[in-house]
Each structure stands twice: as structure tokens, then as C-alpha cells.
N, C-alpha and C positions, 0 to 999 in steps of 0.2 A: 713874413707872410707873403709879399707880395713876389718875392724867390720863388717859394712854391708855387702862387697859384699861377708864375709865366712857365715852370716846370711841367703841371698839369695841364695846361693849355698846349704846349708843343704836344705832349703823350696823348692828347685828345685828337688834335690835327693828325699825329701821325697814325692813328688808329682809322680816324674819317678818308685818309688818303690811300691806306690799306684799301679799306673798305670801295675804292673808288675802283682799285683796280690798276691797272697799267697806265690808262688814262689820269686819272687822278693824279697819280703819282710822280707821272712826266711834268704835270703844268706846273705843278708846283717846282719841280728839281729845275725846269728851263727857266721860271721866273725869278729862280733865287741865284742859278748862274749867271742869269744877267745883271742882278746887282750887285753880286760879288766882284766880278770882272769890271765893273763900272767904276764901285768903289777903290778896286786896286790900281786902278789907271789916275787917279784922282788922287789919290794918298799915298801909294808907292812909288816913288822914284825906280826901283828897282824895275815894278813892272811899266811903269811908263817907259822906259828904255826900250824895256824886252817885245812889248807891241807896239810900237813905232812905225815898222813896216808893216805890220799881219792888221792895217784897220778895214779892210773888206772883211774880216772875220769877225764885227765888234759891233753888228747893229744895233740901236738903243735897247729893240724887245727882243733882238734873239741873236746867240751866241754859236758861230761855231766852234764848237770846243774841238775836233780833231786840225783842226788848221791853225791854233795855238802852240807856240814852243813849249815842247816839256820842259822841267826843269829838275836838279837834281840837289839832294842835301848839302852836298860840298859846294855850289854854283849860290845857293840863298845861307848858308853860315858863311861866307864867303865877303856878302851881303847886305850882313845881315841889319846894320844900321838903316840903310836903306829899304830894305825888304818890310819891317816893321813899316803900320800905318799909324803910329804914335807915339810921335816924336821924344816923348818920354821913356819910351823905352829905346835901350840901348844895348848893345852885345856886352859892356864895361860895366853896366850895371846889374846884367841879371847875371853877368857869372860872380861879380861878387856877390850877388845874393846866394848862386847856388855853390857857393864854396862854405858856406855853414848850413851842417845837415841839422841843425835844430831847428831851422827855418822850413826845414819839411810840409810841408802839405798849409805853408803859410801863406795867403794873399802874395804877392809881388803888387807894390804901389798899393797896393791895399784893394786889390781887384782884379788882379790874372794870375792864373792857376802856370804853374810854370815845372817842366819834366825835363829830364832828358835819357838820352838813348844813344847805342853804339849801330841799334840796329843788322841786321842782317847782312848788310854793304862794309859794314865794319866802319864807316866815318861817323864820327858822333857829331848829334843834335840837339840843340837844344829849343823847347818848343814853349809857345808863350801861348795862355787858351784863355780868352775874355770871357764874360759873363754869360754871353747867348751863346757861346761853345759850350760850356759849363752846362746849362738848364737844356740844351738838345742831349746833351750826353746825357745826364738825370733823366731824363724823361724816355728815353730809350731802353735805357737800365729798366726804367718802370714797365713798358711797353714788352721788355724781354721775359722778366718775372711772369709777366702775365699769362707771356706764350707758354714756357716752361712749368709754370706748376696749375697743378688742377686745384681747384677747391679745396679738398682733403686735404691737400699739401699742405694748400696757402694754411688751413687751419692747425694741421702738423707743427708748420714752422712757428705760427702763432703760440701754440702749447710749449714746443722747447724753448720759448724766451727770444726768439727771433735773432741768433749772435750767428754772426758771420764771420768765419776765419776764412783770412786773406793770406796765403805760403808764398811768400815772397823776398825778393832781392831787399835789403833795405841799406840804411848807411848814406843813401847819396838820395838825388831829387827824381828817382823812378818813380816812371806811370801809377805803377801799382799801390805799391807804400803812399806815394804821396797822395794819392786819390782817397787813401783808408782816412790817414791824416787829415784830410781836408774837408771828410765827412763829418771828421770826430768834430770841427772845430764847430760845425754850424748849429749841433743842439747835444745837449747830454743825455738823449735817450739814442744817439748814431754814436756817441763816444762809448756808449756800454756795447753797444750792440754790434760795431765793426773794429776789428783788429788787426794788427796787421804782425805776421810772425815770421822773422826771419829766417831765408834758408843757408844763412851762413853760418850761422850756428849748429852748435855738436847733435846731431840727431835723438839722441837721451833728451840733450835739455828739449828739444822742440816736439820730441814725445810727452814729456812731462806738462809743458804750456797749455799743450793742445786736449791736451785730458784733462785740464783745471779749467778750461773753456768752455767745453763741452760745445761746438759751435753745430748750430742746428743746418746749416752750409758752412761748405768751403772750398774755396776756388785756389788754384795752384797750379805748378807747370807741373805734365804729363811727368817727367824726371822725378819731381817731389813728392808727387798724389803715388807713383808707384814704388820709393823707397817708404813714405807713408802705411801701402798697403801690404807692404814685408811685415814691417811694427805690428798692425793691424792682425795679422796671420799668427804672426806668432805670442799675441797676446799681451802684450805691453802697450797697444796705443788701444783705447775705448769706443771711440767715435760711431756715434748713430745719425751719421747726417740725412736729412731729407734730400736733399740737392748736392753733388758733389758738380763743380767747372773746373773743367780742363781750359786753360790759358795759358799765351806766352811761349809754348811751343807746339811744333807736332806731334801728333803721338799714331802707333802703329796701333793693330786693332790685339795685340798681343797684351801691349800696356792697359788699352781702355778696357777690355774685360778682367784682368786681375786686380782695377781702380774696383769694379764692380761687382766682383766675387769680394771683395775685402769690405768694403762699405755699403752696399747695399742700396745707397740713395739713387736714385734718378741720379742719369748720367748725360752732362751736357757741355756743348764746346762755343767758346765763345772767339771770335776774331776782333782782335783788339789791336792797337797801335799808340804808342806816343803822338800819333800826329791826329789822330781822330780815335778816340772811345769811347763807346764801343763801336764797330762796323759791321757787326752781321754775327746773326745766331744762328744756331741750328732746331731742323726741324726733323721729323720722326723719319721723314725717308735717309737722312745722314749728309745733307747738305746744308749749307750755310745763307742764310738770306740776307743780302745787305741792304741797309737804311739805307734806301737809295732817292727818298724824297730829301736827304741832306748830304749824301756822300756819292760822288762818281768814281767807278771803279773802270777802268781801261785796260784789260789783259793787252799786250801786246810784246811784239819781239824785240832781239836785240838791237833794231834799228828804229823802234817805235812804231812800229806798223803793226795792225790791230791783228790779233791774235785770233782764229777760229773759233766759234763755241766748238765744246768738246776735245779741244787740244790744249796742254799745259802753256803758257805764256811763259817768255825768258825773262820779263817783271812785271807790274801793274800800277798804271799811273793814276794816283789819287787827285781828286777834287771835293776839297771841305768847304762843304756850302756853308755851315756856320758862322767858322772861327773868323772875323775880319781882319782884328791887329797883326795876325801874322800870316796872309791870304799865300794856300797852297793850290795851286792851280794847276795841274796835270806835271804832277811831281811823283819823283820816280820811287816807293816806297820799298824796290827790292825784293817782292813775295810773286815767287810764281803761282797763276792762278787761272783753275779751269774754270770755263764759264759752261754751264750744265746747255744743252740743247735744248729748245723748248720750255714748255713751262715746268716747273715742279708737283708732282704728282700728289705733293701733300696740297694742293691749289691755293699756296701763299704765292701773292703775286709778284714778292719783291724776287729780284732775279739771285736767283743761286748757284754759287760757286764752292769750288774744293780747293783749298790754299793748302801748298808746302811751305811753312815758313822754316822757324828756327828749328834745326835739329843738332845739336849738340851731342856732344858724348858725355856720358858718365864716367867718371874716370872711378879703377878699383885700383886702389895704392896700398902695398903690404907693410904695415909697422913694424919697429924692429921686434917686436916677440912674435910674429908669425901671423898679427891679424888680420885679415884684409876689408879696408873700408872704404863704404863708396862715398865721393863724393860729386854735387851736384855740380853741373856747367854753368850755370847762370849764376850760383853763388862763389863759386871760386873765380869765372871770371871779373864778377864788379867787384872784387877784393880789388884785382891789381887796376880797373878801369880807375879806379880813384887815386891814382898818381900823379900828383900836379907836372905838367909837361907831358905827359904819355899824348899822344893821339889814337892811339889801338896798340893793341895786342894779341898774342898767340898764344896759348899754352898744349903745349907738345907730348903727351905721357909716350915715352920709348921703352918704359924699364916699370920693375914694379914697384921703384923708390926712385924713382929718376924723372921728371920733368923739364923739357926744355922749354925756355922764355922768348918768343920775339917780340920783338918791342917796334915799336914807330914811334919815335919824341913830335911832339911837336914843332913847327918847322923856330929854329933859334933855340930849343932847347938844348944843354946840353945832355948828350945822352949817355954818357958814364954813371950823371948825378939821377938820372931819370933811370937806371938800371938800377943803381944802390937802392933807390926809396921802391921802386915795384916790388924787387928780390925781395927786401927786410919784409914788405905788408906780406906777400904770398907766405912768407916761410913763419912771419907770427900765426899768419891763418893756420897752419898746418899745423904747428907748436901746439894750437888751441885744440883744434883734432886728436892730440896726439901721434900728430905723424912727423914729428922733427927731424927723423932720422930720414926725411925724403929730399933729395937732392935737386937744387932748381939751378939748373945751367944756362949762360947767358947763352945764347943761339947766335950764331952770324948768318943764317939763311934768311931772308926774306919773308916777310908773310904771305901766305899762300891762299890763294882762291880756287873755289870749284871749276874743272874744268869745262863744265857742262851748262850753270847756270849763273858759274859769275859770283855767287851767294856766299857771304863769307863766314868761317867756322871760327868760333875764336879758341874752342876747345875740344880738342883733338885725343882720340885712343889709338896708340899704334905702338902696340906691344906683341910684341915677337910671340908666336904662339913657342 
């Protein structure tokens, strides 16, 4: 009880802070950056180092946050003993916690919610989220519902039984999955009502799931919502969602209307992160509003200098006013992001932005009797992400049975052994597909990034027309 009612108190605040306007909404975000930065100075070794010299930047009641060192994923996992503000948590402890996926959506210590991520930048993360990260993120969740559905609806989803399908990566300690999980754990009316359905699995079975569900929403990556609405079309998947969300990655405006010729539900996009969820929803003019009395968002370029509104930014550095055990403070999250000019013409005050995040490829691989099946980037890539020693990967389609592998071990791995164990998972994945007869070849090219934004792909189509 007392979960909820600091849950509905944040959701109350942030509606009161809406309602204040841009003023409102500053005094709170400058007062909570000044005691985040306070407490990280105090409890992090990490950041005590790193403001050492910038203390003309660190006055007791106000913060300049652009004369702060950014910092980046690889610089705080690096860190990361140090970077924690609780001396109990340790980098040797939460990976052996997240090395058993039945520990999914489980307390760590019996009180931080704990994810990880490869990210856009392609280095992986691992992220630790306490209590009052936890109840701002809930409370946002509540705050988004609100914005998103009318009356009808709210009453709609009430009549279908209020079940929520979640089309998601699962197997390891992801945002998503675990978030389902960790709804399930707190009462048995969230364990009926949210689920979480893997997109690594054969598209039959996850037609079949999702029709025994019947889920009244469902939220998923643009990739899965639009092989979903192939099923959907041709008759084999059932779904009448009131609410369908787009998550997880980008999507063109080709995919969002066949999500929406196929389902029918209210169509909405939400901007999410391993390092803060949720960050900002969408409003009816087609832009995204960020929580911005708990989150600073910093478009800027490839030298950290602040980026124009109305021009795409080369990344965007975040500041999570919540989370304290693991304070990210103008940290480089990798998503290029326009910040809109002015104010928004739906007159929501928080500021809105257009983010290109994850765009992956779909990959369509031909079986050996002739069929061609597609499968999804995000669930074939955390196949092989879950290789003890890998530090990233590549996957390459050249051929239309052919896939090249590149691999990065982690540094002291060996990466022969780290080759065997990625190959074997990928090619059981495929086996499970029925695509055995697809050929995965160790690569000696390097992993390759975007030449333009830096942004890294980890699954690739590039098949010879």
C-alpha cells in the first residue's frame, strides 16, 4: 500500500507540474538536479573525481548542468564499482545475479530493479534502478494511460479484462521482459493481466499465444507489431486491441499505418530506455513529450555542443533525476534527437522531440524447400547477445541462406571459444525456425558503424538484388 500511494503521489505531482506549465516544471527539474548532483558528489567516488575541477559549476541551490563533463556507458561500466552510490552493490554481484534468467524481473538485494542493454552504441550496460526510480517510472506509466486513452477506452479496456501483451526480446535481464515480470511479482491481478511474449520464438507459436490472450493492448517493436499485422491480414492472428504501442524501435510511417489498417486500436509511440522508462510519449500532433520534471534530455553534436532546435542532434545526453544508486548525469545515450522549435501545438507543455533510435533490419532467409521467412532483429540479435564472453556483435545476411558473424569477445576472452558458443546458439535458433540449412560464417571484418551518426546496427540486410 504504501508503494502505491508514493506511486500516486509522484503521478499527482507530475500532473500539478504539467498543469504549472514551463515554470512549474523547471523549479522542480533545477531542484531535483541539485540534489542529485549533490548526492553523487557525496556518495560516488566516481563522480567526486570527475567534478573535482568544474566546482564553480556546483552551487548548493543551482546547478550548471552544461559546464558538467558528459559521460559515456563504456567510461561508468568501466567504473562501475565506484560509480554505484551503495556500496553493496557491486559490478561481481549483479552480473552474477544476471547470469540466471529465472531471476528475471526479481528484486536484486531485495530492492533494485536491474536491466541490461547493448544499446544503439553497441557496448553493453548494465543498469541498477532503486525504489523512487521504480515509483517515478509507475507513475508516468499512469500519467501516459491517461494522456493516451479517453473514457471510452479507459471503459473499453475495462470490458476486455484489462490484459496487456508485451512482444518482446526475453531469455536475459531486458528492460521490457523484466519490467512485465517485475509487475507480475507485486500482486496477482498485474500477473493475470501483463505478459510478456517472446519474439524469439516461431511466429505460429507467438500467433497462437497471442490469440489465447486475447490482450485488450499490446505494445511491441515496430518489426513485430508489423510481422503481427501480416498474421492479422491474413487471418490467423485475432486481436481487437483498444491500444496498440510502438516501442523499442523506429518505425516509418509505412509500417505505423499497416500496424493500423491491421488492428485497429488507437496507435501510440512511446520513447523508452534501459536507463530511464519511460521518457516521453506521444501527442496527437505526432511528437513525443518528455518527462522532463524527472529527465533532461540534451540534443547535442559529435563534440557535445548543444544542438539547434529543429535540427537532428549527432546524440543526446540524458540526466535521470530519479534513479540515485546509479546517478547518470549528462550521459551519452546514443539517440539522435530533434528538438521541435517552439512550443507544441497540441499545448502540452513538456518540450517535444522526434528521436531516430534503433533501426534494425529484418532479415528474409530462404529454407531449404523454397520458403522464405522473416525473421525479427532484436530477437535474433539477443540470441547471440547471450554469449558468455561476447562483448557485441554483428550479424551480416549476404546470401539468402548465408549470414555472416562478427563478434567482439570480451577483452581476455578467448575468442575461438567465444565463436563456438555464439555459432552453436544462432544456428539452434534457426534449427528452431526451421531454417537449418542457413549457413552462419565466422567474419574477420570488423564491426562496422554508421558513417553519419556513429549509431550502431547490429543486424544487417545486404543481399545482392
Amino acid at each position: 500500500m504504501a508503494r502505491l500511494l508514493e506511486e500516486l503521489g509522484f503521478a499527482l505531482d507530475q500532473l500539478w507540474a504539467q498543469g504549472q506549465g514551463p515554470a512549474g516544471l523547471a523549479r522542480r527539474r533545477d531542484a531535483r538536479l541539485a540534489a542529485l548532483v549533490a548526492h553523487a558528489r557525496i556518495s560516488s567516488p566516481f563522480y567526486r573525481r570527475l567534478y573535482r575541477d568544474v566546482k564553480g559549476a556546483l552551487a548548493a541551490d543551482a546547478v550548471a548542468l552544461k559546464e558538467l563533463p558528459p559521460v559515456t556507458k563504456q567510461e561508468l561500466m568501466a567504473n562501475f564499482d565506484d560509480w554505484v552510490t551503495d556500496p553493496a552493490v557491486t559490478r561481481a554481484g549483479v552480473e552474477a545475479f544476471i547470469a540466471d534468467p529465472s531471476l528475471v524481473g526479481t528484486p536484486y538485494l531485495e530492492r533494485y530493479f536491474v536491466c541490461t542493454t547493448s544499446g544503439t552504441t553497441g557496448h553493453p550496460g548494465i543498469f541498477v534502478h532503486d525504489p523512487r526510480s521504480l515509483a517515478v517510472s509507475q507513475a508516468f506509466t499512469l500519467r501516459i494511460d491517461l494522456a493516451w486513452l479517453s473514457p471510452a477506452e479507459l471503459l473499453a479496456m475495462g470490458r476486455r479484462g484489462l490484459r496487456w501483451a508485451a512482444v518482446v526480446g526475453t531469455g536475459g535481464h531486458y528492460a521490457g521482459a523484466g519490467w512485465v515480470q517485475w509487475q507480475g511479482r507485486r500482486s496477482w491481478w498485474r500477473r493475470r493481466a501483463f505478459r510478456a511474449f517472446p519474439v524469439q520464438q516461431p511466429l505460429a507459436r507467438l500467433v497462437a499465444a497471442l490469440n489465447d490472450f486475447d490482450p485488450s493492448a499490446i505494445t511491441g517493436y515496430p518489426s513485430a507489431l508489423a510481422l503481427l499485422a501480416e498474421e492479422q491480414a491474413a487471418g490467423r492472428l485475432h486481436l481487437k486491441p483498444v491500444v496498440v504501442e510502438l516501442a523499442g524501435e523506429s518505425s516509418g510511417p509505412d509500417v505505423r499505418a499497416r500496424i493500423v489498417e491491421a488492428f485497429g486500436g488507437a496507435l501510440h509511440d512511446a520513447y523508452a530506455a534501459s536507463e530511464f522508462t519511460p521518457l516521453a510519449f506521444d501527442c496527437a500532433r505526432g511528437w513525443l513529450h518528455v518527462n522532463s520534471d524527472w529527465a533532461i534530455l540534451e540534443p547535442v553534436d559529435a563534440d557535445y555542443r548543444p544542438t539547434p532546435p529543429g535540427e537532428p542532434s549527432h546524440t543526446v545526453l540524458l540526466t535521470n533525476l530519479a534513479n540515485r544508486v546509479q546517478p547518470l548525469i549528462r550521459y551519452d545515450l546514443g539517440d539522435s534527437v530533434l528538438a521541435k522549435t517552439g512550443p507544441c501545438e497540441c499545448a502540452n507543455p513538456l518540450p517535444a522531440i522526434r528521436v531516430a533510435g534503433r533501426r534494425d533490419d529484418v532479415l528474409r532467409l530462404v529454407a531449404a524447400d523454397g520458403t522464405a521467412l522473416l525473421v525479427l532483429p532484436l530477437a535474433i540479435g539477443s540470441v547471440v547477445d547471450e554469449t558468455p564472453g561476447l562483448h557485441r556483435s554483428q550479424l551480416v545476411q549476404t546470401g539468402p541462406a548465408t549470414i555472416r558473424l562478427r563478434l567482439e569477445p570480451e577483452p581476455g576472452a578467448d575468442a575461438g571459444v567465444v565463436w563456438r558458443a555464439a555459432s552453436a546458439r544462432l544456428s539452434e535458433y534457426l534449427a528452431g525456425l526451421e531454417l537449418g540449412n542457413v549457413d552462419v560464417v565466422r567474419a574477420a571484418e570488423p564491426l562496422e558503424q554508421s558513417g553519419t551518426s556513429g549509431k550502431f546496427r547490429q543486424v544487417i540486410a545486404r543481399v545482392p538484388d
